[in-house]
C-alpha positions as CSV (number, residue, x, y, z in Angstrom):
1,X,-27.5,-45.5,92.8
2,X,-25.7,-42.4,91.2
3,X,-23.7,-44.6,89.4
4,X,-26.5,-47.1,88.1
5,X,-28.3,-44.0,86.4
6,X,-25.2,-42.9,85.1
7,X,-24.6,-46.2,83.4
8,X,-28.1,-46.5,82.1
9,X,-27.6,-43.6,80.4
10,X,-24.1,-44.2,78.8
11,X,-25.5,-47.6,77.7
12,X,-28.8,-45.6,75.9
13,X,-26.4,-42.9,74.9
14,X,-24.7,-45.3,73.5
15,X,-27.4,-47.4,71.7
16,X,-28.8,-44.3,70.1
17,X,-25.6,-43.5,68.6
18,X,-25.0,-47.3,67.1
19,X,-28.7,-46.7,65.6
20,X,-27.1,-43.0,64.5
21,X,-24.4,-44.7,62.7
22,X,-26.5,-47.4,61.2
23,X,-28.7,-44.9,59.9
24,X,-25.6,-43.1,58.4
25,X,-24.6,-46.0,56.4
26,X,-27.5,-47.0,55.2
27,X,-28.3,-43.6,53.3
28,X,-24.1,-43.5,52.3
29,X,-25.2,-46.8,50.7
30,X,-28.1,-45.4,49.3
31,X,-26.5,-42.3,48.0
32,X,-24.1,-44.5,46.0
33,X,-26.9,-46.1,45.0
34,X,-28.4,-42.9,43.8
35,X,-25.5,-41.3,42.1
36,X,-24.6,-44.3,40.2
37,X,-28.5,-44.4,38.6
38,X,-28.1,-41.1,37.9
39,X,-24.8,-42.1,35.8
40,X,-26.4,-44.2,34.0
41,X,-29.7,-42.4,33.1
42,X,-26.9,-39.4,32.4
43,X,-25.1,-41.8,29.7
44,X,-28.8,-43.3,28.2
45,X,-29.8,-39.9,27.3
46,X,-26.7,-38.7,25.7
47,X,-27.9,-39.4,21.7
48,X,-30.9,-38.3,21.2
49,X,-30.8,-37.6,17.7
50,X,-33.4,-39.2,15.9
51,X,-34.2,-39.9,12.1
52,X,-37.3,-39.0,10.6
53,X,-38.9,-42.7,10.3
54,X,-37.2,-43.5,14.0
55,X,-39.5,-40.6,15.2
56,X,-42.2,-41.9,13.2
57,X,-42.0,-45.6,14.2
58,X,-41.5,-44.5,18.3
59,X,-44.1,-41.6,18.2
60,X,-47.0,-44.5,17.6
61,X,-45.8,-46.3,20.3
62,X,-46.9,-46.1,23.9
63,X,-45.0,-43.8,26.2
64,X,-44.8,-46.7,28.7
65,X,-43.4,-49.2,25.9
66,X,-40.7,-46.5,25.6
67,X,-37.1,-46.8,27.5
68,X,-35.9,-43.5,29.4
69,X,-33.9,-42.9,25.5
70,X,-36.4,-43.0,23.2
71,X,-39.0,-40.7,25.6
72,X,-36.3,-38.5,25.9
73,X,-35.2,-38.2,22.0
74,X,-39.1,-38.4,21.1
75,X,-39.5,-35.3,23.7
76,X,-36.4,-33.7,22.1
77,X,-37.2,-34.2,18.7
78,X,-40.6,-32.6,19.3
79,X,-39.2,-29.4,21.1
80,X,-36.8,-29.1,18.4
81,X,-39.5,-29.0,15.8
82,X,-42.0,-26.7,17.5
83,X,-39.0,-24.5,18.4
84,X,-37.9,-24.4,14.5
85,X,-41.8,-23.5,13.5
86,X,-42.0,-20.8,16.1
87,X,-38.7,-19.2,15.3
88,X,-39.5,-19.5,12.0
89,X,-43.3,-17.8,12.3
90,X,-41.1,-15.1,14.0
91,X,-38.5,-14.4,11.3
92,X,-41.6,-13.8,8.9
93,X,-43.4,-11.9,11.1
94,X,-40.2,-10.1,11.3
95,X,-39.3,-9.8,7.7
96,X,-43.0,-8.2,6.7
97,X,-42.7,-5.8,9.4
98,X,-39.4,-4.7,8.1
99,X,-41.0,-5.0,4.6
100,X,-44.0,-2.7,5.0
101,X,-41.6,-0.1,7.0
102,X,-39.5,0.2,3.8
103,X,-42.6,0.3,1.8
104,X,-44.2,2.7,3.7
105,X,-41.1,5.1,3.9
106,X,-40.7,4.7,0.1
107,X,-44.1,6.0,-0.2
């Protein structure tokens, strides 16, 4: 009897650690999987530059008509151009500070 039990445990010991291993290789597979998408979304993003009428022509288009690299450069281009206005607004604000200092020390 002792040694019935003891068997029917080995034998679900053993069927839990066949599902384990199952389980394993399914997400190994899936991780390949995985890190092989990201590859290629990694390489489809890598030119984003964009020409002024290229912007144009995919800014009128429908994000969901857009592949991963066009969204990507259309998002890029956009950053880039509200970064350059901002750093610009800065530099003048900058500038006329620095201006009216040296005006108002003059004085």
């Amino acid at each position: 009897m002792h040694q019935d039990e003891s068997k029917r445990r080995q034998q679900h010991l053993q069927t839990e650690l066949n599902g384990i291993i199952k389980r394993q290789k399914q997400l190994e597979a899936r991780n390949l999987q995985l890190q092989r998408q990201g590859i290629d979304s990694r390489n489809a993003i890598k030119d984003v530059e964009l020409s002024e009428e290229q912007y144009t022509e995919l800014k009128t288009r429908n994000e969901e008509e857009l592949s991963l690299h066009d969204l990507v450069a259309v998002s890029f281009c956009l950053f880039v151009y509200l970064f350059f206005n901002v750093l610009c607004l800065i530099t003048i604000n900058t500038k006329s500070r620095v201006f009216i200092f040296y005006v108002k020390t003059l004085l």
